[in-house]
PQR file with spaces between the fields and no chain letter, atoms N, CA, C, O and H, PARSE charges and radii, in Angstrom:
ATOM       1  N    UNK     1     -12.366    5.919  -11.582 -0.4000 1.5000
ATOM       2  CA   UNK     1     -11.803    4.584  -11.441 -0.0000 2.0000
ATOM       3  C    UNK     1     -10.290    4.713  -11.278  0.5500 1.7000
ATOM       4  O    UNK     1      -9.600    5.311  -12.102 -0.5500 1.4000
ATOM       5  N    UNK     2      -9.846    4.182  -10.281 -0.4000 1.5000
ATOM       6  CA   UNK     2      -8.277    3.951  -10.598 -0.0000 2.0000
ATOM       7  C    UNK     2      -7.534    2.772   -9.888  0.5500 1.7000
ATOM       8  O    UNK     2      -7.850    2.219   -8.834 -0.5500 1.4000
ATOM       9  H    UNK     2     -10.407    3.696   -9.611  0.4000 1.0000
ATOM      10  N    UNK     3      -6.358    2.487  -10.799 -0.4000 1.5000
ATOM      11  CA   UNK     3      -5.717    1.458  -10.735 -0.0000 2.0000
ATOM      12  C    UNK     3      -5.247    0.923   -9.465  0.5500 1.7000
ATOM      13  O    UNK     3      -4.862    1.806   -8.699 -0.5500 1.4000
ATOM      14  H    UNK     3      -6.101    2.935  -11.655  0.4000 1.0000
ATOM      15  N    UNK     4      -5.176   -0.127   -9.070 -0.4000 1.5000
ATOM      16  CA   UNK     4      -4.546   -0.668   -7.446 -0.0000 2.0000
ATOM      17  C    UNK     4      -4.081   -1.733   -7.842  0.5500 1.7000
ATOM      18  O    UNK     4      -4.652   -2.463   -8.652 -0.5500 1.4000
ATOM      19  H    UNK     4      -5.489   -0.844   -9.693  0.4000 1.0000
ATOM      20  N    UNK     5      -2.641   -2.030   -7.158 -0.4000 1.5000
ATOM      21  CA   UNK     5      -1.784   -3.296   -7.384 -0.0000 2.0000
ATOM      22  C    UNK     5      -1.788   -3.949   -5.858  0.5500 1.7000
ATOM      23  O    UNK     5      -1.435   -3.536   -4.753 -0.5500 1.4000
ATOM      24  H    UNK     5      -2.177   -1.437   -6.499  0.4000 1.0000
ATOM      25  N    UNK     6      -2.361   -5.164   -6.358 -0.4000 1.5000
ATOM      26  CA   UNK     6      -1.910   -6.204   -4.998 -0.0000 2.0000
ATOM      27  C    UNK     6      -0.692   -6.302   -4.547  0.5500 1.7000
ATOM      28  O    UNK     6       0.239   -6.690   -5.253 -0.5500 1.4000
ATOM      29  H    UNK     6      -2.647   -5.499   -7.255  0.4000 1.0000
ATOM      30  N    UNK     7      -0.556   -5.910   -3.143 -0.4000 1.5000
ATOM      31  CA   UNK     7       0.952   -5.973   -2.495 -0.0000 2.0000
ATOM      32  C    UNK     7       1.064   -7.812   -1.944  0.5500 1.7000
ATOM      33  O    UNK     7       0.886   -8.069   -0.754 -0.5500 1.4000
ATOM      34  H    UNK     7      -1.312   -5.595   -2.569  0.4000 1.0000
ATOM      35  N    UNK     8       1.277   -8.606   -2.652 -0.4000 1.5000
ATOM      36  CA   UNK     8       1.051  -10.120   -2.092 -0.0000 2.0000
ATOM      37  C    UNK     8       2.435  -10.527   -1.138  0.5500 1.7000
ATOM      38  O    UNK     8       3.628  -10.544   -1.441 -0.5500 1.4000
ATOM      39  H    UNK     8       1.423   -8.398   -3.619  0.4000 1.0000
ATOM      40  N    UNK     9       1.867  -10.783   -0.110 -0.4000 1.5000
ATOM      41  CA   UNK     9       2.927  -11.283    1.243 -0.0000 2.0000
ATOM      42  C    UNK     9       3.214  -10.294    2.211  0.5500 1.7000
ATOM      43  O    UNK     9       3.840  -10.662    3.206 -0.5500 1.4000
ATOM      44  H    UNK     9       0.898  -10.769    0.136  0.4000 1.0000
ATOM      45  N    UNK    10       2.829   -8.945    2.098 -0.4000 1.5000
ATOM      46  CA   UNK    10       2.713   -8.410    3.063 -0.0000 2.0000
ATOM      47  C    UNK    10       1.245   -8.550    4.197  0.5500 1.7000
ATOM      48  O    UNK    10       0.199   -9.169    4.001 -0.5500 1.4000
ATOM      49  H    UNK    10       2.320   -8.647    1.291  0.4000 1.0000
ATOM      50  N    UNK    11       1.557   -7.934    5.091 -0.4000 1.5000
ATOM      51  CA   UNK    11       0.560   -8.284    6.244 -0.0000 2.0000
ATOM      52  C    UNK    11       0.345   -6.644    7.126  0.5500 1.7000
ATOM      53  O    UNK    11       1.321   -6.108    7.649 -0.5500 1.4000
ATOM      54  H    UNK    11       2.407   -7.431    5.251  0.4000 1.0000
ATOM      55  N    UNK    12      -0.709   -6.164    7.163 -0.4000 1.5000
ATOM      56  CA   UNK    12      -1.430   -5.089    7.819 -0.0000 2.0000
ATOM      57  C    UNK    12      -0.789   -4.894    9.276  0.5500 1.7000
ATOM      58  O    UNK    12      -0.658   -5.764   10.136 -0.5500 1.4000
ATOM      59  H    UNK    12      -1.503   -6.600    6.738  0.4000 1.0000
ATOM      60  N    UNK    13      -0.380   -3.396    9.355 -0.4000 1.5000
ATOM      61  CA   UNK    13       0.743   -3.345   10.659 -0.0000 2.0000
ATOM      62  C    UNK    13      -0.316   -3.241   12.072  0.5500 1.7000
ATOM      63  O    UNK    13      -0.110   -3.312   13.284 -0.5500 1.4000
ATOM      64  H    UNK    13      -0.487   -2.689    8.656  0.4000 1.0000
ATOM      65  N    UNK    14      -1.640   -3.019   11.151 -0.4000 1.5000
ATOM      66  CA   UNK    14      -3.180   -2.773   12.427 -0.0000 2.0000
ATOM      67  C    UNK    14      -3.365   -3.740   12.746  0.5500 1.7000
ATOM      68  O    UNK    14      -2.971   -4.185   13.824 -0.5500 1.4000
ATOM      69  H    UNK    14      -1.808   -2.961   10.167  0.4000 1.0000
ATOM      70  N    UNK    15      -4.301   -4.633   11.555 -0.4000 1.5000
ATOM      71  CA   UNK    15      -4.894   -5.803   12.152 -0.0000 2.0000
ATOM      72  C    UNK    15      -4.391   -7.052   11.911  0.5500 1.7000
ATOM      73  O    UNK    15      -4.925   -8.079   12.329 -0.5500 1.4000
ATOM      74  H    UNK    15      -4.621   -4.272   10.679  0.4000 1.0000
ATOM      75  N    UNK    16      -3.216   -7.009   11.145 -0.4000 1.5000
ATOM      76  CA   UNK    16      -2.450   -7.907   10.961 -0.0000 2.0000
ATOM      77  C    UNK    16      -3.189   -8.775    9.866  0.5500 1.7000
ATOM      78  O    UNK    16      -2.694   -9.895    9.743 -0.5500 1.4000
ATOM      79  H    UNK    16      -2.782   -6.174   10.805  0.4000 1.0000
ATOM      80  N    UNK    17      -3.862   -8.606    9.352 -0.4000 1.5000
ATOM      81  CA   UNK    17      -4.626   -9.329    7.529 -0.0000 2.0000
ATOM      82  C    UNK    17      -2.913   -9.317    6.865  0.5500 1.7000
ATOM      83  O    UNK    17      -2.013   -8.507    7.086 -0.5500 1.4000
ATOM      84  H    UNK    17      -4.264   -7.696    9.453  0.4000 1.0000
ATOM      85  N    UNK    18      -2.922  -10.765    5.843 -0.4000 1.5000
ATOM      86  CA   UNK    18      -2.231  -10.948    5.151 -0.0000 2.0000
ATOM      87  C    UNK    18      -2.928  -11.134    3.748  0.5500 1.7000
ATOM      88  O    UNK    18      -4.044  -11.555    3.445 -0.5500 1.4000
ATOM      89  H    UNK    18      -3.653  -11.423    5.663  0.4000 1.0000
ATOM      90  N    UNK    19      -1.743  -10.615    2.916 -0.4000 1.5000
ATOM      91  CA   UNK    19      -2.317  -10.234    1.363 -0.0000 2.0000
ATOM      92  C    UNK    19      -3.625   -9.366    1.256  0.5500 1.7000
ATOM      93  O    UNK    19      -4.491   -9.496    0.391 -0.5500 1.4000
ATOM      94  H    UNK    19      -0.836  -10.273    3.162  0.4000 1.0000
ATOM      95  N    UNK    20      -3.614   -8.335    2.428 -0.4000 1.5000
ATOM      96  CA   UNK    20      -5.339   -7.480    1.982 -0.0000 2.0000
ATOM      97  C    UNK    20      -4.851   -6.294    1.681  0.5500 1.7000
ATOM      98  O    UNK    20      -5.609   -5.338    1.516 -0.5500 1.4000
ATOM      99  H    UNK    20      -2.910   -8.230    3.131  0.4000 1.0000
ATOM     100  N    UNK    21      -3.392   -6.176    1.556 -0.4000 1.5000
ATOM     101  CA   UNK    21      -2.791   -4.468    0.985 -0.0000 2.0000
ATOM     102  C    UNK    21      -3.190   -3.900   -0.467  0.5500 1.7000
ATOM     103  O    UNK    21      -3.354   -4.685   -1.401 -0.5500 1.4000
ATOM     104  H    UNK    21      -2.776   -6.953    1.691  0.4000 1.0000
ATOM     105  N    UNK    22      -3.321   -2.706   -0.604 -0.4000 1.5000
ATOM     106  CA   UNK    22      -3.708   -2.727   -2.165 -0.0000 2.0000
ATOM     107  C    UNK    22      -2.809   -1.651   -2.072  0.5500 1.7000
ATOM     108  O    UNK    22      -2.742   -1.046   -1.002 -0.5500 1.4000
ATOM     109  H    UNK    22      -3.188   -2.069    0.155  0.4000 1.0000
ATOM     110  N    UNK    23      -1.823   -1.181   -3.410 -0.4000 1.5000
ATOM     111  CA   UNK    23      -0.669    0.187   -3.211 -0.0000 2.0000
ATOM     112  C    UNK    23      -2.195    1.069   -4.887  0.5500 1.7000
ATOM     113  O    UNK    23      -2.641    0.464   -5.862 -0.5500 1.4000
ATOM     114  H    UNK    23      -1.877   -1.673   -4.279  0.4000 1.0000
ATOM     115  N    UNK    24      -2.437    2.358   -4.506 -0.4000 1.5000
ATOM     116  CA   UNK    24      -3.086    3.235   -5.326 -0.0000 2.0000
ATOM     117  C    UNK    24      -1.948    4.508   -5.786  0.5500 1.7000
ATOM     118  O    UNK    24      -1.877    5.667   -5.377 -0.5500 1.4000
ATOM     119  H    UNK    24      -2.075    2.849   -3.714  0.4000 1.0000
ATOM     120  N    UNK    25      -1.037    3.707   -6.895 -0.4000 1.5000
ATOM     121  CA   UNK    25       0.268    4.669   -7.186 -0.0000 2.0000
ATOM     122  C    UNK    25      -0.083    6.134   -7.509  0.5500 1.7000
ATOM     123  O    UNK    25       0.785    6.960   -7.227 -0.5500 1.4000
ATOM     124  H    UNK    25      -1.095    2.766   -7.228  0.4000 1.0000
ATOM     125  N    UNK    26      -1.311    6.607   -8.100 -0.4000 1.5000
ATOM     126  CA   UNK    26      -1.374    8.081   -9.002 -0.0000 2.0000
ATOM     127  C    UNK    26      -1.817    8.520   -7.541  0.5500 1.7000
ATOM     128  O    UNK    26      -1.749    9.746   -7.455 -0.5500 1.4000
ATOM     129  H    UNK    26      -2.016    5.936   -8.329  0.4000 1.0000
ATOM     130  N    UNK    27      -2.362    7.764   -6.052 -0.4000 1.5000
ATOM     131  CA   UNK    27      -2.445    8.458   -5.037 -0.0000 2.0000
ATOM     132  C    UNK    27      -1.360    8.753   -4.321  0.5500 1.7000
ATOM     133  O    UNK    27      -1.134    9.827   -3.764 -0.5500 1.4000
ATOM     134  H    UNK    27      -2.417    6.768   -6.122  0.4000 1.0000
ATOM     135  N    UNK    28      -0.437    7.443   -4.342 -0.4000 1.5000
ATOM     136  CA   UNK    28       0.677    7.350   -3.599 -0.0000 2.0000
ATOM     137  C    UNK    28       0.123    6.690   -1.630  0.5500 1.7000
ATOM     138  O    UNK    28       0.661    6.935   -0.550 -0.5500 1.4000
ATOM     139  H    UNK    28      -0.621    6.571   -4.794  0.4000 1.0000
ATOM     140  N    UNK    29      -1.188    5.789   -1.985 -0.4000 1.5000
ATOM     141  CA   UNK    29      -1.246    5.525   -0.895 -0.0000 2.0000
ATOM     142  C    UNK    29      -1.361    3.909   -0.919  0.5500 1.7000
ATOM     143  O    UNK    29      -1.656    3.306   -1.950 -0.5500 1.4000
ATOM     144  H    UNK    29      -1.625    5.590   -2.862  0.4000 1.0000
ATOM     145  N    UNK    30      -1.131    3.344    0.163 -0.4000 1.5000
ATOM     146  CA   UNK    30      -1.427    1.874    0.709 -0.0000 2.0000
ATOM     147  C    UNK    30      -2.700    1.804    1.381  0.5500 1.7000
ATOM     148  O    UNK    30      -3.036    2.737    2.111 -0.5500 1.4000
ATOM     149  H    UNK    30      -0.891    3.834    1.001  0.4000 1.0000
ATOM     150  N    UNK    31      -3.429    0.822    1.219 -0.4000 1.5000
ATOM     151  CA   UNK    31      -4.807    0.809    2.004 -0.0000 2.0000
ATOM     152  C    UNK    31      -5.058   -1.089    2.307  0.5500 1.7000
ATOM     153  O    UNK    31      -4.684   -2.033    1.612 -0.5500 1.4000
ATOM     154  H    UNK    31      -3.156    0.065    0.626  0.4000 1.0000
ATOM     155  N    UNK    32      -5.626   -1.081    3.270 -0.4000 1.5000
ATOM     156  CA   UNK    32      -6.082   -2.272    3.888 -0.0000 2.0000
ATOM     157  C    UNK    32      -7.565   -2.319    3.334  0.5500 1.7000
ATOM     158  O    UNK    32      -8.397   -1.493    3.708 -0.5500 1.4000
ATOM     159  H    UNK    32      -5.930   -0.314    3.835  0.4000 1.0000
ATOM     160  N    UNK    33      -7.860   -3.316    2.429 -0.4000 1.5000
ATOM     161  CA   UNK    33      -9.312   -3.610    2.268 -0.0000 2.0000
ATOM     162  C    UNK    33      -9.918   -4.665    3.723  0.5500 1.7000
ATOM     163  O    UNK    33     -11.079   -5.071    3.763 -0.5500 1.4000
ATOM     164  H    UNK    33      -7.184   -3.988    2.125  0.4000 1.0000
ATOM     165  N    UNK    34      -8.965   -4.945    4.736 -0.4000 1.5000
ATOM     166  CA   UNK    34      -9.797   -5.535    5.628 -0.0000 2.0000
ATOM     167  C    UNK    34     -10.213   -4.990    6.739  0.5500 1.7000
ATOM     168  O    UNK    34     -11.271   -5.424    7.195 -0.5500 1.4000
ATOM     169  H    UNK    34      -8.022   -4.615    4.703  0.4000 1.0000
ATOM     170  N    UNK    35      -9.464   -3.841    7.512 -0.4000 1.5000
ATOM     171  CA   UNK    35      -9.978   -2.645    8.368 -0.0000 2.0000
ATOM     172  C    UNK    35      -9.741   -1.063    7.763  0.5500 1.7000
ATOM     173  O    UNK    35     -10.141   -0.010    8.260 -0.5500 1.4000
ATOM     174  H    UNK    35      -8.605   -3.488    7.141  0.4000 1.0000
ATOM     175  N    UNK    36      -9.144   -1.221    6.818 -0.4000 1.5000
ATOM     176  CA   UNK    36      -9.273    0.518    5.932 -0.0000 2.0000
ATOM     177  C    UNK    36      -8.301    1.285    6.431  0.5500 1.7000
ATOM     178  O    UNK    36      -8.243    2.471    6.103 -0.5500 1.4000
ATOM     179  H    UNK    36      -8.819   -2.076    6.414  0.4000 1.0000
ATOM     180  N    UNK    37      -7.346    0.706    7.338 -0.4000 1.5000
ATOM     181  CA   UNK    37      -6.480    1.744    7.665 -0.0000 2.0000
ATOM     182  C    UNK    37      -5.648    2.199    6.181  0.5500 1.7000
ATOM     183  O    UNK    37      -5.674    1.485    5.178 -0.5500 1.4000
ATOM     184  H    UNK    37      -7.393   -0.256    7.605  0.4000 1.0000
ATOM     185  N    UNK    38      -5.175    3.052    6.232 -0.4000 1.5000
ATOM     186  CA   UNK    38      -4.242    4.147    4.955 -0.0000 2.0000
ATOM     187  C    UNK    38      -3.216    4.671    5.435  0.5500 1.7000
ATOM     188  O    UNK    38      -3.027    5.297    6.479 -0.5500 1.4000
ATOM     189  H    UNK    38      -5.154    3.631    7.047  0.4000 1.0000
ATOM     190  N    UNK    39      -2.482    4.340    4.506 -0.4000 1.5000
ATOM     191  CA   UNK    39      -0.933    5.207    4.390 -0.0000 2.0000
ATOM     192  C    UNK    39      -0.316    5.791    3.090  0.5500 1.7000
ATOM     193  O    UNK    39      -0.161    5.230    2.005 -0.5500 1.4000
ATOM     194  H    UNK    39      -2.635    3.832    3.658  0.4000 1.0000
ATOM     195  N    UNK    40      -0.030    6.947    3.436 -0.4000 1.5000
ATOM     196  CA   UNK    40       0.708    7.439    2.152 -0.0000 2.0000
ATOM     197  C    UNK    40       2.224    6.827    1.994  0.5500 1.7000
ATOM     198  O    UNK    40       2.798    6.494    3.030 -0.5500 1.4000
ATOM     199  H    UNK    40      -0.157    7.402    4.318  0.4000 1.0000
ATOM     200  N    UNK    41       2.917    6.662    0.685 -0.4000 1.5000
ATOM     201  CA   UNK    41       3.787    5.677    0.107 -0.0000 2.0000
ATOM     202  C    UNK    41       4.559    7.247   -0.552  0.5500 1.7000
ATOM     203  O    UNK    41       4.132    8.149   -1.272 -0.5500 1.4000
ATOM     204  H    UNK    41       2.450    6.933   -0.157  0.4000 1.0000
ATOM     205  N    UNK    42       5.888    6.979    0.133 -0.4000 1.5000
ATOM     206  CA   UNK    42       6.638    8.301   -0.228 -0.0000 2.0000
ATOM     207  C    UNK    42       7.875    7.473   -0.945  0.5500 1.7000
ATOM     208  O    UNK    42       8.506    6.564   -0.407 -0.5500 1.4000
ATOM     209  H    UNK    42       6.236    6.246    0.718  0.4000 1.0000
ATOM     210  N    UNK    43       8.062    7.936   -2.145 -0.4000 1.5000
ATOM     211  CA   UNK    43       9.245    6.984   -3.030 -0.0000 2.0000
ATOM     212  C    UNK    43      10.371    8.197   -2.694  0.5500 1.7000
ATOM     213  O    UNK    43      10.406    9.354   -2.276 -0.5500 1.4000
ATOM     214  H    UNK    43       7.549    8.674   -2.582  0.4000 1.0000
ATOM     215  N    UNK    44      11.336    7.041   -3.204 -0.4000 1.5000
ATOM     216  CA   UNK    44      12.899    7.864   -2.894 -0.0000 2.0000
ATOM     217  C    UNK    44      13.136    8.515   -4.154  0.5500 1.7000
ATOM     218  O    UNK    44      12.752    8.139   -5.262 -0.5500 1.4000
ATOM     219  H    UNK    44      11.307    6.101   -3.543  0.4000 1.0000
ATOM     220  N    UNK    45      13.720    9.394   -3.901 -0.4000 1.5000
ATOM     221  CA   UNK    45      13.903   10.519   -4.817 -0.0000 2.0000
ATOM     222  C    UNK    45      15.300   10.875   -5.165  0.5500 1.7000
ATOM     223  O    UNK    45      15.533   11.449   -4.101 -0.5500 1.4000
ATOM     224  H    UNK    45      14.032    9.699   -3.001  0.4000 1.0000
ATOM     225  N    UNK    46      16.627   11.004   -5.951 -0.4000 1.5000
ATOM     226  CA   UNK    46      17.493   11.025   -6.285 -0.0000 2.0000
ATOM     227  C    UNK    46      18.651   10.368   -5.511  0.5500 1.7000
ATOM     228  O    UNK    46      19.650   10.898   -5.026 -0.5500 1.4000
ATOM     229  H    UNK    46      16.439   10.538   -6.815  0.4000 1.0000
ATOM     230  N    UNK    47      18.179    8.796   -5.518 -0.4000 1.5000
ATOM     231  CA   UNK    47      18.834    7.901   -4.559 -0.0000 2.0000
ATOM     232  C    UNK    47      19.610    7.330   -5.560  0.5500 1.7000
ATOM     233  O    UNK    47      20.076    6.225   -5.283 -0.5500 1.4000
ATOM     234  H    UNK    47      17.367    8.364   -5.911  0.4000 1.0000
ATOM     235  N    UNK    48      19.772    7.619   -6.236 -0.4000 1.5000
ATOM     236  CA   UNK    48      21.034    6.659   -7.230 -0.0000 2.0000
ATOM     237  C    UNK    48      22.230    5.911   -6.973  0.5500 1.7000
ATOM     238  O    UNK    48      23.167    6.594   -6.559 -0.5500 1.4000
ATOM     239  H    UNK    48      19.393    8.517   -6.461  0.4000 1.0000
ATOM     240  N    UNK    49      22.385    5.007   -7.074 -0.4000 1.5000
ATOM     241  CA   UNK    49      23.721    4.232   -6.992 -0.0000 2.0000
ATOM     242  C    UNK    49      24.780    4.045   -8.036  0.5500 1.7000
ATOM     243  O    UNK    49      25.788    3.387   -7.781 -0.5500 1.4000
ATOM     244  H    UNK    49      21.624    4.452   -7.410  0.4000 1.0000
């Protein structure tokens, strides 16, 4: 089982679905529950201000 946070107000760069993003952080990926496309989610890394 693992955790997924609703990305609310974004919109699918494929099929263009709004609010169907889910972010799976311990994967580090984005996924569309309405055509399944996937992306991996690369965070910034010693970006400090």
């Amino acid at each position: 089982m693992t955790l997924a946070h609703f990305l609310d107000g974004l919109r699918c760069a494929c099929c263009g679905a709004l609010n169907m993003l889910w972010l799976d952080p311990l994967r580090g990926l984005v996924e569309c529950r309405e055509c399944g496309q996937s992306a991996l989610a690369f965070p910034e890394i010693g970006e400090a201000q």
